[in-house]
N, C-alpha and C positions, 0 to 999 in steps of 0.2 A: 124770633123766627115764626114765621103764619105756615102753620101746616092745614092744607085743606084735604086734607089727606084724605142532442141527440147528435150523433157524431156530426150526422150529415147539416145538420144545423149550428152547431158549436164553435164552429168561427164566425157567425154572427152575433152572438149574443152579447158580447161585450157592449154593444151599444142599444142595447135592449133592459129601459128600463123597469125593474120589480112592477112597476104598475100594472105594466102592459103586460107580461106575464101571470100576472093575477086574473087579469081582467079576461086574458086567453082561454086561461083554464077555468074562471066559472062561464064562460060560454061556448067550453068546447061541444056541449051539446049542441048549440042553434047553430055553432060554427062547421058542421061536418061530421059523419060519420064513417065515411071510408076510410080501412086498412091505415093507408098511406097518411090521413088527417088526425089518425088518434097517436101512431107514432112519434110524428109532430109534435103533437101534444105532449106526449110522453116523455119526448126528448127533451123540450122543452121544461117540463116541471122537474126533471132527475136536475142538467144541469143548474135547475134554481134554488135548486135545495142543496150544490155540491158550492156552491158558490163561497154562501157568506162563514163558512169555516175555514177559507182559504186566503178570506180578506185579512185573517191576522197574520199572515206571510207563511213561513214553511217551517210551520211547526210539528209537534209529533201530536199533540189533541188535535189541531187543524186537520191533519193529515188523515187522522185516525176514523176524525165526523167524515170528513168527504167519502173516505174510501169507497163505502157500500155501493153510495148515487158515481162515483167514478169509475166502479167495477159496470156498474147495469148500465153507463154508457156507451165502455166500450163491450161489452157482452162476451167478456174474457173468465175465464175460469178461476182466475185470480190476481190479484195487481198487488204491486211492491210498489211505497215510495221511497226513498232515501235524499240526504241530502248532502252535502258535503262529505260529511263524518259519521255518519250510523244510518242505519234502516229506521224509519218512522213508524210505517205500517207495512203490514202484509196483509191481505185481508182476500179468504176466499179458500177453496179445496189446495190440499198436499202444505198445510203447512209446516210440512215436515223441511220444506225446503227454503222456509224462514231463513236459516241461520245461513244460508249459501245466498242470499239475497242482495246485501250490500257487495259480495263479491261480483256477481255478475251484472253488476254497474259499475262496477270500476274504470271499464273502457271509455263507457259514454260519459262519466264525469270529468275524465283526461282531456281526451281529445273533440267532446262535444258532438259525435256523429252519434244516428241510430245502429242501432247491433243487435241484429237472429241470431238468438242461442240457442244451441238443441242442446238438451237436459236431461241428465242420466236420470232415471230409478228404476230399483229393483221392485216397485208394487208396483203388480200388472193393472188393479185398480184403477190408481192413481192419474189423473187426466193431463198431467202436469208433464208434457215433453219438449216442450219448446219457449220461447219466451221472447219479449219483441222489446228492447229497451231503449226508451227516447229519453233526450238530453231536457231538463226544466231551465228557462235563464230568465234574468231579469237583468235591462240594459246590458245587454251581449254577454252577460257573465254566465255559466255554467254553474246553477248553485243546488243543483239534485237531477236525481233522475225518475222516470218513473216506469217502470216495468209491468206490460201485459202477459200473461201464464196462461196457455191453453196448447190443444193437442196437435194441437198445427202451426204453421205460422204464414199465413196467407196471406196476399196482398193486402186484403180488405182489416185484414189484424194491425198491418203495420201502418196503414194509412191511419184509422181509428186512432192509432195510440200517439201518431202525428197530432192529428185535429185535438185529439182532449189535450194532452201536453202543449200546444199552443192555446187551447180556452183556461188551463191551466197558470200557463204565464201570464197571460193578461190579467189574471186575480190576484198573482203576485204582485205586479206592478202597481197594483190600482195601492194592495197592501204598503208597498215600499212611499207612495204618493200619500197615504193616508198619514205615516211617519213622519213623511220629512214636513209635512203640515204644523204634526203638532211638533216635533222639534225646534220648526221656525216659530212658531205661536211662544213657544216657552221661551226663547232667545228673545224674541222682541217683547214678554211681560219682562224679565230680567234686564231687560236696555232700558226700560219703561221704570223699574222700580231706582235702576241707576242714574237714571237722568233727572229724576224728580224728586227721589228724595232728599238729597242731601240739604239740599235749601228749607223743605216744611223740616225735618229733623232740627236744624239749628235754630230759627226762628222758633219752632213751638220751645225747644228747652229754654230760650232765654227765657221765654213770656214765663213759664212755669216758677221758673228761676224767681223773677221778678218780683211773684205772688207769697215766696217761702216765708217772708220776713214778715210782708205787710198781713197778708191771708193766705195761713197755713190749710185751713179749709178747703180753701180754693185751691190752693197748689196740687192739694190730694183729689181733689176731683180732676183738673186737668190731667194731673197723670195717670188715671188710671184711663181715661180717653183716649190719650196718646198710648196707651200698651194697647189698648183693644182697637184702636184704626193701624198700630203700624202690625199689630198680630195678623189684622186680614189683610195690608198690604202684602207681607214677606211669605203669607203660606205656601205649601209646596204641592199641593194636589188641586187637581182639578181645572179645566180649560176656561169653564162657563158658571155664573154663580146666579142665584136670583135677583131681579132688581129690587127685593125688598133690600138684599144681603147688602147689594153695591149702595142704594140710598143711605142705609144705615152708618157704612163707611163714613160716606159724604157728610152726612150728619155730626160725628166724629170730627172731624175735619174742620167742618166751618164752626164748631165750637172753639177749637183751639185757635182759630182765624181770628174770631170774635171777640176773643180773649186781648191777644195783639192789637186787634183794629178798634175794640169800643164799640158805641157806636157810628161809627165813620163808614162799618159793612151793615149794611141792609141784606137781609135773605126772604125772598119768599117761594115758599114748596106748594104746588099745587097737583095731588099724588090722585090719579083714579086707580083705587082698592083693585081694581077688577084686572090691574097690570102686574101688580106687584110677585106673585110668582113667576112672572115670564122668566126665562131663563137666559142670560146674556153673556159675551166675552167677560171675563175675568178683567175688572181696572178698563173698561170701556168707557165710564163717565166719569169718574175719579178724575184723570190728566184732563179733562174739559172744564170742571169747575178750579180746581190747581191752575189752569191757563187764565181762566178767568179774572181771579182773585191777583195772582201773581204778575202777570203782563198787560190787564185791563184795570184793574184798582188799584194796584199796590203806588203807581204813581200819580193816579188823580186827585186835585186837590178837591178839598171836600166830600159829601159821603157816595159813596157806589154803592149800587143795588144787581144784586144776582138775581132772577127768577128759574128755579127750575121747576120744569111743568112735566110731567106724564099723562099721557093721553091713551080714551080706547078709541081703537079706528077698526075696529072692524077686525080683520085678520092681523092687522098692525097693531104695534103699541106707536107711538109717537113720541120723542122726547126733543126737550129745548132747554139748552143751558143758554141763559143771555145775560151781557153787562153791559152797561153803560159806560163802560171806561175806554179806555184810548182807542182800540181797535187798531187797526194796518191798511193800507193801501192794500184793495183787491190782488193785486198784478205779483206781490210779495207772498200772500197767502198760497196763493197756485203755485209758485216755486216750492214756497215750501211744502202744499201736499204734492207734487210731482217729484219732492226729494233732490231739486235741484238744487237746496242752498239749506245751510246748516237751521235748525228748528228755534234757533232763540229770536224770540218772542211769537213762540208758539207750539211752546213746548209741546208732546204730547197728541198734537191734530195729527201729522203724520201716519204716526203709531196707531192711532183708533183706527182711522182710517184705513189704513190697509187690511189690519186685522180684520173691520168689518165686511171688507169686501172679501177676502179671503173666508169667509165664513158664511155668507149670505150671496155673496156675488157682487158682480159692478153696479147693479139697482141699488145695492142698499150703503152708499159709503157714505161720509159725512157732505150735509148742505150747510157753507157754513155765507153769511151773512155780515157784511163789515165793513168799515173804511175810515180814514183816518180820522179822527176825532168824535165819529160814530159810536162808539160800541161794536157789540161783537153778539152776535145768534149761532148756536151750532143745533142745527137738526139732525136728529138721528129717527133711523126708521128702522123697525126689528119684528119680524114675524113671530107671530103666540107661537107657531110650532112650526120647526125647520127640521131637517134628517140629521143625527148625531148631534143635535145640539140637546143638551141636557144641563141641569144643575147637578145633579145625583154625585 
């Protein structure tokens, strides 16, 4: 192997990217100084700071970080959240009236309408006489409510506690979206680990098998290769791993290949250092070299050659798995990344592909390269740094 190794604004904001909210606020001075332009401003930076603790769904920490910047949005004396089955937070003057809190949401978590409640206490102090409580949903469900506290209950109160309670759902929804992502993401690594292993698992054991008798040596080094690629095949954490991490894999892999094929498999790696912490899908190049090996060499006579190359471009890393072996009719390939026809002989393209678009967008899915007695290129393209893509 060659290694070259603000109320009044807050049903806008949903579509108002962190950037530009930054970008507002360090130029809210050359942007305006009137009244009316700072509040703006103001409302602005509260609900951006009320946001991303809400993006983990409706929880009671979530609930607890928003509350302060959810209180000084709507300029209420105190706010209650709860959700289905208990109060979250209460947060602000009389909370003496905590424990009466998930009561007087009861209605609005039933029947989903808002409800002015006037609110008994004996501390004449106390600012706490009325209360305005709106229904929270996500897809038409009723999954909490949230409650404004203050000494009146005016129009302007109940409109308010409207407008946050829907900039509110919107955070949920985005949170509920951000789930079903990664719950598809881990369905299709687990369809991924299902469709592909079973084939390299039988083949590597024969080859090991094969070595026990003639080279015991050998047998103990393939298998302790085969526990450390199928360990990071089957781990259970984590969406995204380093390309050092995934090359290493692959490395793994095409030794227990090489073992089987002799020399019959050529490999050459062509790695720029400067890639290799980028941070990538979990098993995004793995089922490209396995498609490789498996549907482009495994039945060409005489020897096949792999190159994989990593590349820096700039804000991109670049990567190319290629073989020289049988390849597919274009017209076959497109069905099968379009999922119109079952994946054998090709294994795996599918799967990367959509994950990477799911992750990167429709710019970045696979460029694959082919035709029938051609060989076979798959381009991949992956940004040094994406939002929520991490190795960690």
């Amino acid at each position: 192997m060659e290694y070259l190794v603000g109320v009044a604004v807050v049903a806008v904001l949903v579509g108002v990217p962190a950037i530009v909210l930054w970008r507002v606020m360090r130029g809210r001075r050359e942007l305006g100084t009137s009244p009316a332009e700072r509040a703006t401003f103001e409302t602005l930076h509260t609900a951006s700071l009320a946001g991303p603790p809400l993006r983990a769904g409706l929880t009671a920490d979530g609930a607890e970080r928003a509350s302060r910047h959810l209180r000084a949005l709507l300029g209420s004396s105190a706010l209650a959240v709860t959700d289905g089955e208990r109060l979250l937070v209460y947060d602000g003057a009389g909370d003496h009236h905590a424990a009466q809190a998930f009561e007087h949401a009861q209605a609005t978590l039933q029947d989903g309408r808002t409800q002015v409640l006037a609110i008994e206490c004996h501390l004449l102090e106390c600012p706490i006489r009325h209360a305005v409580v709106v229904p929270l949903t996500t897809d038409d469900r009723v999954v909490g409510a949230l409650a404004a506290y203050g000494p009146n209950a005016s129009a302007g109160l109940v409109r308010a506690a409207q407008e946050v309670a829907g900039w509110v759902d919107s955070q949920l929804e985005l949170a509920e979206l951000d789930r079903s992502r990664t719950l598809l993401m881990e369905a299709e690594v687990r369809a991924l680990r299902a469709q592909i292993s079973p084939h390299f698992i039988y083949n590597s054991l024969t080859t090991i098998a094969s070595f026990v008798r003639t080279d015991p040596e050998r047998a103990r080094e393939l298998l302790l290769e085969f526990a450390d690629f199928t360990r990071y095949s089957f781990r259970r954490h984590g969406e995204f791993t380093t390309l050092a991490e995934e090359l290493r894999s692959i490395d793994r892999y095409l030794i227990l290949e090489r073992a089987r094929f002799g020399d019959q498999l050529q490999v050459t790696l062509r790695i720029a250092p400067e890639v290799l912490p980028v941070a990538v899908p979990f098993l995004c190049l793995q089922p490209l070299v396995e498609n490789a090996v498996r549907h482009g060499l495994e039945s060409k006579n005489g020897v096949g050659r792999i190159a994989i190359i990593a590349e820096d471009a700039g804000a991109e890393c670049r990567i190319s798995v290629e073989d020289d072996g049988l390849g597919m009719e274009p017209d076959r390939l497109r069905r099968i990344l379009a999922g119109e026809i079952a994946p054998e002989g090709g294994v795996g393209l599918a799967n990367v592909d959509e994950r990477l678009r799911q992750v990167y967008g429709d710019d970045f899915g696979l460029v694959v390269e082919t035709g029938a007695g051609a060989g076979t290129k798959v381009n991949v393209r992956v940004p040094k740094y994406h939002p929520g893509v991490s190795a960690r």
